[in-house]
N, C-alpha and C positions, 0 to 999 in steps of 0.2 A: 338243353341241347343233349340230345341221346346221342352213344354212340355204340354200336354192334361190340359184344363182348363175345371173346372167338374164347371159349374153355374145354379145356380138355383133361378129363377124371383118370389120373393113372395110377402108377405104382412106384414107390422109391423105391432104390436100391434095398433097403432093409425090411421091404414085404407094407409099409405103410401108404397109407391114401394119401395122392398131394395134389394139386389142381395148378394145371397151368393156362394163365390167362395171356390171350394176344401171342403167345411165342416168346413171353419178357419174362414177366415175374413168376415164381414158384409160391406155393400156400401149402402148407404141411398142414397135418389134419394136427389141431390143437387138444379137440375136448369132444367129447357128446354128452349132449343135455339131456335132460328126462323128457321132453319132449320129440325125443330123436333127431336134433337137429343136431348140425355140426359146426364146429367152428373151425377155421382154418387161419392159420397166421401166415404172414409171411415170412419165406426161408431169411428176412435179412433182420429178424426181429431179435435175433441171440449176437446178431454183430455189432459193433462200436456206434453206427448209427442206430440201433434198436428202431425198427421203423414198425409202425403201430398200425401197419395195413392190414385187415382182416376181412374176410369172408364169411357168412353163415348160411348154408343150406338147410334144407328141409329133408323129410326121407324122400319126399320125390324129387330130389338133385332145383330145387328151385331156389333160386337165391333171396332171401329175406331181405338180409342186409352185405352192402358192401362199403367199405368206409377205404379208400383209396388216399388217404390224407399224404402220403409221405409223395408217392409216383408222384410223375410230372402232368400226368394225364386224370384229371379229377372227374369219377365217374360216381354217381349216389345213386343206385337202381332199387326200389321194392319189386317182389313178385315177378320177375322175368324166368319163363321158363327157358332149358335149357333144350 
């Protein structure tokens, strides 16, 4: 069951990349790989629940992988462009 992923590519407060998906969750940009992808964590991954939600895009903003394990709303997408 697919469902419409609404993302939007901004800016934190401290000049870094964060992606916020649906209006809910925030993904701080974690890492870039030598492939130029990115990895993005979610903001609630440094808190008491550590939640192990992550994002990885490509250089062209396309989502590789998305592992939604912790949200309530369990989404697995390859290759969807933004």
């Amino acid at each position: 069951m697919e469902k419409n992923l609404e993302i939007e590519i901004s800016k934190t407060n401290r000049g870094k990349e964060q992606i916020i998906l649906n209006r809910k969750y925030k993904f701080n940009l974690s890492s870039k790989r030598k492939d130029n992808s990115k990895k993005y964590k979610c903001t609630e991954y440094k808190a008491l629940n550590q939640c192990p939600s992550f994002i990885i895009l490509n250089n062209e903003n396309q989502i590789l992988e998305y592992d939604d394990s912790h949200h309530l709303e369990n989404y697995y997408f390859k290759n969807i462009f933004l």
